[in-house]
C-alpha positions in Angstrom: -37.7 -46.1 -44.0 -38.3 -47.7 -47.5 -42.1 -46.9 -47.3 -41.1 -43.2 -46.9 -39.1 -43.0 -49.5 -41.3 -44.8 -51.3 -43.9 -42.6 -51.9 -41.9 -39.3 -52.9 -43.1 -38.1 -55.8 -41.5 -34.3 -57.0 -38.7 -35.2 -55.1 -38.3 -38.8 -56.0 -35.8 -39.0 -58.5 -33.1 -40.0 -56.5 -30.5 -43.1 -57.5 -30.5 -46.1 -56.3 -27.2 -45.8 -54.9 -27.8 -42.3 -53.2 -27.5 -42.9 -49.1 -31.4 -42.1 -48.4 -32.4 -45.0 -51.1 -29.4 -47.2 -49.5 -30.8 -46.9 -46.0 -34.3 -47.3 -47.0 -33.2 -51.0 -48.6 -30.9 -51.5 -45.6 -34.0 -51.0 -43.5 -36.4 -53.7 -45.1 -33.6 -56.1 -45.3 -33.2 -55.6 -41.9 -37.3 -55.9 -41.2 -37.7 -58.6 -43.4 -34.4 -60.6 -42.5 -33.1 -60.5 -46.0 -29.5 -60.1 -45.6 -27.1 -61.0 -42.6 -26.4 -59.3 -39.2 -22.7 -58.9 -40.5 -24.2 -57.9 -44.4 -25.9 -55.5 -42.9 -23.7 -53.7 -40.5 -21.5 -53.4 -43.1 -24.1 -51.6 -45.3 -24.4 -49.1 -42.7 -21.1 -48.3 -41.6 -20.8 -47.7 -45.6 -23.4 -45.4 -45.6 -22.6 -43.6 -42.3 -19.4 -43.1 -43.7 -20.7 -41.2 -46.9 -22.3 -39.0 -44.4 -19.5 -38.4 -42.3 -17.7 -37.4 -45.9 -20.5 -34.8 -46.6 -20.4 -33.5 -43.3 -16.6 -32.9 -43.7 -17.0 -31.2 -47.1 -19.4 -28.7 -45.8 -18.3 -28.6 -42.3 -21.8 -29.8 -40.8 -22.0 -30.4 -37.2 -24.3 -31.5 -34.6 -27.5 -33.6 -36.2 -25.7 -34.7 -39.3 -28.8 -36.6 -40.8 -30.8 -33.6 -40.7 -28.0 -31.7 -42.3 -28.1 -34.0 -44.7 -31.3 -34.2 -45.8 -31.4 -30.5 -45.7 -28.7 -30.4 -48.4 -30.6 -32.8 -50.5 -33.6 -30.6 -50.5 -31.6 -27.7 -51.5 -29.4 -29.1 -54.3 -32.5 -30.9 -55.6 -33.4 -29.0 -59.2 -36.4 -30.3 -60.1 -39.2 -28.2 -62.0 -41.0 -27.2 -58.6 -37.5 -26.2 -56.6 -36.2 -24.3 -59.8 -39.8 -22.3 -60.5 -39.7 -21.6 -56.4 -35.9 -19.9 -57.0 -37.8 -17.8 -60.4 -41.1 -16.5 -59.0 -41.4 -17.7 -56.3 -44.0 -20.4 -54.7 -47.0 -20.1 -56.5 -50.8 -21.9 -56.0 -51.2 -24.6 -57.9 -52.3 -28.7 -58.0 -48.4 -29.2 -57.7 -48.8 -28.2 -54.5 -50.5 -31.3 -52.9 -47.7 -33.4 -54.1 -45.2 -31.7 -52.8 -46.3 -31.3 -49.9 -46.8 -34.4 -49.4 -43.0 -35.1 -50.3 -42.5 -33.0 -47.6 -44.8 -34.9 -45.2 -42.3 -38.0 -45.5 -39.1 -35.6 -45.2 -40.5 -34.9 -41.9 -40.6 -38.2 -41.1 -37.4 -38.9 -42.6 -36.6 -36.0 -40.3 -37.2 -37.4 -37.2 -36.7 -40.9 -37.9 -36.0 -43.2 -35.2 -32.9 -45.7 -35.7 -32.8 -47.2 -32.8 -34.8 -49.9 -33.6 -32.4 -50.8 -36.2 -29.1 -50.5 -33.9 -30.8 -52.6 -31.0 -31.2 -55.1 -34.3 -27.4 -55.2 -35.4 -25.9 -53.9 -32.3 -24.7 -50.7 -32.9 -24.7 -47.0 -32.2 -23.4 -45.3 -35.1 -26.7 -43.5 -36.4 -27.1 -42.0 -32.4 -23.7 -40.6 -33.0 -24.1 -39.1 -36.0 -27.5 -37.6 -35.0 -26.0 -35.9 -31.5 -22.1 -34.9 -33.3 -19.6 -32.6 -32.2 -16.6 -32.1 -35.0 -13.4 -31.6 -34.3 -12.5 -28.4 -34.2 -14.9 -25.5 -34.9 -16.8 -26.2 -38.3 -16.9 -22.4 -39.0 -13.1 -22.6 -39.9 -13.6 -25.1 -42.8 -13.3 -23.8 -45.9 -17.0 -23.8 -47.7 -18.1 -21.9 -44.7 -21.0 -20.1 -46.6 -22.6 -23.9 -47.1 -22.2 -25.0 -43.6 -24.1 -21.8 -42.2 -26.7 -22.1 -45.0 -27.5 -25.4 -44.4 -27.5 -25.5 -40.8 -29.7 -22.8 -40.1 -32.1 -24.5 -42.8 -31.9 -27.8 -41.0 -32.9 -26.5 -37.6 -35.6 -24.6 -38.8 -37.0 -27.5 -41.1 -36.1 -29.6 -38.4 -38.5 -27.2 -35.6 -41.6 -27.0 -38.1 -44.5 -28.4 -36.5 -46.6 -28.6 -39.5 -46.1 -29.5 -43.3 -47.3 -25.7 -44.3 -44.5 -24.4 -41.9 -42.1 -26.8 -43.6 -43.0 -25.5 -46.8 -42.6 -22.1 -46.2 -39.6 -22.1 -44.7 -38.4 -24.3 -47.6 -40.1 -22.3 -50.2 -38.9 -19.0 -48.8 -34.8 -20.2 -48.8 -35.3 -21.2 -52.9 -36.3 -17.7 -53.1 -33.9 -16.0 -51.4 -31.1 -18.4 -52.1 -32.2 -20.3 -55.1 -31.3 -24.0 -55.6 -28.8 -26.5 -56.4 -24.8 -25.4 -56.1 -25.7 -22.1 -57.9 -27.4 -21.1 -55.1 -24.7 -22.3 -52.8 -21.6 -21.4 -54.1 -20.5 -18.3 -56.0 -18.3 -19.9 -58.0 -17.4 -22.9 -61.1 -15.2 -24.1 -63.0 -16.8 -26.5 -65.8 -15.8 -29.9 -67.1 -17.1 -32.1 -70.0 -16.4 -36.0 -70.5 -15.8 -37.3 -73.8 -19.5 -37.1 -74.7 -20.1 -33.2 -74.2 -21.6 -33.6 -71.0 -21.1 -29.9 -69.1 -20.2 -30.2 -65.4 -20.3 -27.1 -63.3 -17.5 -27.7 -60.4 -17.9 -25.6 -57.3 -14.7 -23.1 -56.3 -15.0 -23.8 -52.3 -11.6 -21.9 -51.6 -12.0 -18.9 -53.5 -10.2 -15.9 -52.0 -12.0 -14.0 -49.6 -10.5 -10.4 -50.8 -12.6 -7.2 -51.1 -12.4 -4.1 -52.7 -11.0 -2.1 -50.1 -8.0 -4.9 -49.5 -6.8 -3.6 -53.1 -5.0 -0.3 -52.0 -5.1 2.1 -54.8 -6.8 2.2 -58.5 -9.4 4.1 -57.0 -10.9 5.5 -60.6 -10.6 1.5 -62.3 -12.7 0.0 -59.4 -15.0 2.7 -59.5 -15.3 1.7 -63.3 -15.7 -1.9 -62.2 -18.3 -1.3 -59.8 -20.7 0.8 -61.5 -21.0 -1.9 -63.9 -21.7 -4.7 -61.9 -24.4 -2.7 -59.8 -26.3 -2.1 -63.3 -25.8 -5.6 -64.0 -27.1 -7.1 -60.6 -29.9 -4.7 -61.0 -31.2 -5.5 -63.8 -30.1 -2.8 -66.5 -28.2 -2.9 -69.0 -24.2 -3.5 -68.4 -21.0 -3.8 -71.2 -18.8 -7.3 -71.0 -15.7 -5.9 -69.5 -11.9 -6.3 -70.4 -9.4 -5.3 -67.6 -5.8 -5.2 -69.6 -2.3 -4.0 -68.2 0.7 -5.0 -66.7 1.2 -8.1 -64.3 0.6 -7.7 -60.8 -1.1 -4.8 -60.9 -4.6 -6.2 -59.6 -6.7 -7.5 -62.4 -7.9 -11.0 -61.1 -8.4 -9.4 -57.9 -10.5 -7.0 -58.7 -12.5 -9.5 -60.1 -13.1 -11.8 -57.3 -13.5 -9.3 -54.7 -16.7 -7.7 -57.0 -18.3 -11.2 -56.9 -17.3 -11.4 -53.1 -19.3 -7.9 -53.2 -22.2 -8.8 -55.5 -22.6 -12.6 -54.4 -25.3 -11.4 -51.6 -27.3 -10.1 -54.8 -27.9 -12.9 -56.8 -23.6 -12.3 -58.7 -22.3 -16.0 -59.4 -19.1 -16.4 -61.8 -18.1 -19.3 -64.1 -13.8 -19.4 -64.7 -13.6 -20.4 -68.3 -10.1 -21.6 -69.8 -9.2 -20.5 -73.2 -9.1 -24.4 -74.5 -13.1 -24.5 -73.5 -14.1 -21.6 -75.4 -16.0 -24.3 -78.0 -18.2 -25.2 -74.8 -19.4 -21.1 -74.1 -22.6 -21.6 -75.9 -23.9 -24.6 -74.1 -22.3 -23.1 -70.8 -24.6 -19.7 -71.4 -27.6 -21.8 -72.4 -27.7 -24.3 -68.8 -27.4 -20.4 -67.0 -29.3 -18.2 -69.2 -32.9 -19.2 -67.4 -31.7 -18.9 -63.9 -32.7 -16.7 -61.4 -29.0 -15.5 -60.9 -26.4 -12.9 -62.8 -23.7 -14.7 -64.0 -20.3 -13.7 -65.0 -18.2 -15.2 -67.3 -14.5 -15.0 -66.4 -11.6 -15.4 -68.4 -7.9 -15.1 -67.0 -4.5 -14.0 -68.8 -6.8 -13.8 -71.5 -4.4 -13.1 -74.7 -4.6 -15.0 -78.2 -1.2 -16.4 -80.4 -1.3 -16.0 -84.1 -2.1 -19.9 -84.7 -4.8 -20.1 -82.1 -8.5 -19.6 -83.8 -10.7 -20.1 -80.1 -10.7 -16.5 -79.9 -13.3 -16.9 -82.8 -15.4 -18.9 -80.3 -15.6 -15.9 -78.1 -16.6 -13.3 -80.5 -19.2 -15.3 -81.7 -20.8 -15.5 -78.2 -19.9 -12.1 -77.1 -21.8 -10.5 -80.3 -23.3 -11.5 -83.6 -24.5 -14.8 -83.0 -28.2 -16.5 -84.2 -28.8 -16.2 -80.8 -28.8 -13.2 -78.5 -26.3 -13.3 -75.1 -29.3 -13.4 -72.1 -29.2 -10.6 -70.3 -28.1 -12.4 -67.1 -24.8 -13.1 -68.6 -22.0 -10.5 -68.7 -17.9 -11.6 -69.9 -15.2 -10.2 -67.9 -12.0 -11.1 -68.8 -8.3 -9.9 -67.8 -5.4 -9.4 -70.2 -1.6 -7.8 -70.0 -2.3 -7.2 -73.2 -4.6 -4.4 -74.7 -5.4 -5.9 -78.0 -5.5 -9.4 -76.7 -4.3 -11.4 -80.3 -0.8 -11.1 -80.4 -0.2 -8.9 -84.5 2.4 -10.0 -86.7 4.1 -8.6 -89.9 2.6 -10.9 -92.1 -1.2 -9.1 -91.5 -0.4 -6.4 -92.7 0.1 -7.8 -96.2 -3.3 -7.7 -97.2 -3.1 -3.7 -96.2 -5.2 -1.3 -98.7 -4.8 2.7 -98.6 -8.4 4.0 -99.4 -9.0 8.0 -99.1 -5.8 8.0 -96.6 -7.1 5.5 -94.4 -5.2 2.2 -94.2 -7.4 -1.2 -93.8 -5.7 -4.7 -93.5 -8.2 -7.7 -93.0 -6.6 -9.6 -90.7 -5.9 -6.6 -88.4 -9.5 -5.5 -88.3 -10.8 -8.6 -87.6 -8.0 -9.4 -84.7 -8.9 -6.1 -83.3 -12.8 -6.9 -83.6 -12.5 -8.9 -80.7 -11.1 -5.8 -77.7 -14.3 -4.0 -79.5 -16.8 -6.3 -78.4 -15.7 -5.3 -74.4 -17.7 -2.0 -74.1 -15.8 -1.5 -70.9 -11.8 -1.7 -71.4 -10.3 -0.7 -67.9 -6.2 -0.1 -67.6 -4.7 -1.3 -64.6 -0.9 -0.2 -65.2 2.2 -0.2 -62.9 2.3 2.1 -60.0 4.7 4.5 -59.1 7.2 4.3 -56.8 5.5 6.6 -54.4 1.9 4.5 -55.1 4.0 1.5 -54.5 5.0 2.7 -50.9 1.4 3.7 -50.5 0.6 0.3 -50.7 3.2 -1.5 -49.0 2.0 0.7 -45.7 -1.6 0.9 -45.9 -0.8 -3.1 -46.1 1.7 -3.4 -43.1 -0.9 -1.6 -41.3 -3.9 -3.7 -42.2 -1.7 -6.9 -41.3 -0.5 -5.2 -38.2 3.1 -4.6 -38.9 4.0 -1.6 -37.1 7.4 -0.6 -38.7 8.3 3.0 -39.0 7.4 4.2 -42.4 11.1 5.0 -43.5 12.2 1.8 -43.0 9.0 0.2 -44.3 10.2 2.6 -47.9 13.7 0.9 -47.5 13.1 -2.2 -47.2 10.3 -2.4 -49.7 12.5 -0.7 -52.0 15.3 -3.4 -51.6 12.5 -5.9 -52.2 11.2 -4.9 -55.4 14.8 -4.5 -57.3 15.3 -8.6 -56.3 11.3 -9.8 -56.9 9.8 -8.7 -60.2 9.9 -4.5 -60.0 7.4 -2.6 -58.2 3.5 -3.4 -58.7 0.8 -4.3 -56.0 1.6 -8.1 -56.1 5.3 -7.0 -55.7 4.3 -5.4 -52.6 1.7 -8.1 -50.9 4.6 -10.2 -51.0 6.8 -8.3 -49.2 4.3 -7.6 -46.3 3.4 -11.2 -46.6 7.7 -11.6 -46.4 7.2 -9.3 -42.8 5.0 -11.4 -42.0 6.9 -14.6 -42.0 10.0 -13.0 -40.7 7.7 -11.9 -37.4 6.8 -15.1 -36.8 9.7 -16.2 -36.8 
């Protein structure tokens, strides 16, 4: 296997600690009798067991060396992969080596282990290449991975022919793009001490759509027309969706990435203490071939904290223009976001009867930046029944509707007051008590 690997080129840059390069070593060891029987079974039970770890991330099943390989070739962002997810494949010399990359992925395709288990005397690599999970693999939770890379790996796996493998390789960065943006539709990010940006995959993000928020019809039209401008490719406003608790801000928002994701919509969660890092976040995303939003949670601003002036900056009025693949949406219970105090309004001036203070304007400078401001307040009681039914219904509860009103109603004076979180957790409450 170590002559294989040897000669990738485009696709070469792998460590010397990665599996394939492990295997390939394990391999000429074995050939050229470099390292003991017992040295060497160990190598590979360590490597088969890094495989068996992917697999369980991303809930592969059935060849799991080909799913693996798969996952390397669509992770891999290298200048050919990431002008493939842009434009495209294109002619060009570039073309001869990588397809002669994918020559040896063919081979490394169907490679034949058995040599090497007759060697050492086992029969782990047979398993792994013929494996059933445990349990169905489409219940794990990064389901949209395992699909993707399944199908990919029995197609690449059923090319007869380097152009076919190319294609069909060429024609998923297109549609899907490449590396974990084009595999996940959302990140957190993380830095170490030297700056280094990280972008974290959310594999359990909730599944909600639109129509599982009952009510707020006019704010998720609001909401929607937006995005659709934005995943389109004209122009869209950074969006700020303020109001009370519970009323369905962070919902809205991930169930309009669960509705855009088919269309290129990925999101990044920012927390307020990485603000500093929003430049060199928008800079790794601004060249991709994917519409990014930038989310901010329970977004609000004490009178000591200055990282709000992080966010202005990127929103509006740096050096450098925010790409037009980038949009901020942010949530808030509060409207103006940085909480006011007494004290700025000492620097107040009366001017031709209109009253100025500094430290106000620039405070409120920031909710002007979001040219779409959406309320989400509290329902009313009768909105509130409205949604307790329409959600006993959807789970299946079949109460009568008066009692449904009662008990809701007893619910909401002991858990918080009415709102549509309020109400999820009663039906959820039903739901238990059913069970029961």
């Amino acid at each position: 296997m170590n002559h294989i690997v040897s000669k990738l080129l485009v696709y070469g840059s792998m460590p010397s600690d990665s599996i394939v390069m492990q295997l390939g070593e394990i391999c000429r060891n074995a050939r050229e009798h470099l390292q003991s029987k017992d040295e060497l079974i160990t190598r590979c039970f360590e490597q088969v067991k890094r495989i068996l770890e992917v697999s369980t991330d991303y809930a592969f099943n059935e060849n799991l060396w080909q799913n693996y390989l798969t996952f390397l070739l669509i992770t891999d962002e290298n200048p050919f992969t990431l002008t493939s997810e842009k434009t495209g494949a294109k002619e060009g010399s570039v073309n001869i080596f990588v397809k002669n990359d994918f020559s040896e992925f063919m081979k490394l395709f169907h490679y034949d282990f058995s040599w090497l288990e007759e060697e050492l005397g086992i029969n782990c690599f047979r398993v792994i290449t013929n494996y059933s999970a445990i349990g169905k693999p489409e219940l794990m939770y990064n389901k949209n991975v395992s699909e993707k890379v399944q199908a990919l790996s029995r197609d690449l796996a059923a090319a007869s022919d380097v152009d076919t493998f190319y294609t069909v390789l060429t024609d998923f960065y297109r549609d899907f793009g490449v590396g974990m943006f084009g595999l996940n539709k959302a990140f957190r990010i993380a830095s170490n001490d030297s700056g280094d940006l990280r972008f974290l995959a959310i594999n359990n993000m909730d599944k909600v759509m639109l129509d599982d928020l009952i009510g707020y019809e006019i704010q998720k039209k609001k909401l929607i027309d937006n995005t659709k401008a934005f995943v389109e490719g004209r122009k869209a406003n950074n969006c700020l969706l303020f109001g009370d608790s519970g009323t369905g801000k962070s919902t809205s928002i991930k169930a309009i990435v669960n509705e855009f994701y088919p269309q290129g919509l990925r999101m990044i969660e920012i927390y307020k203490h990485q603000f500093k890092d929003l430049s060199n976040v928008i800079a790794r995303i601004k060249n991709r071939n994917y519409k990014f939003i930038i989310y901010m949670d329970d977004l609000s601003f004490e009178e000591f904290e200055i990282e709000y002036k992080f966010l202005k900056a990127v929103i509006e009025g740096g050096v450098e223009t925010k790409p037009e693949n980038v949009l901020i949406y942010a949530t808030s219970n509060r409207r103006h976001l940085i909480k006011e105090t007494w004290n700025d309004r000492d620097d107040m001036e009366t001017k031709a009867g209109i009253h100025r203070s500094d430290t106000i304007e620039e405070k409120l400078s920031l909710v002007n930046r979001f040219g779409v401001t959406i309320n989400y307040s509290k329902p009313t009681q009768k909105e509130y029944f409205n949604i307790v039914i329409q959600l006993a219904r959807k789970a299946g509860i079949d109460l009568p509707e008066q009692e449904l009103r009662l008990e809701a109603n007893k619910w909401e004076l002991s858990h918080g007051g009415i709102s549509g979180r309020t109400a999820h957790q009663f039906v959820t409450y039903l739901l238990g008590r059913e069970n029961q």
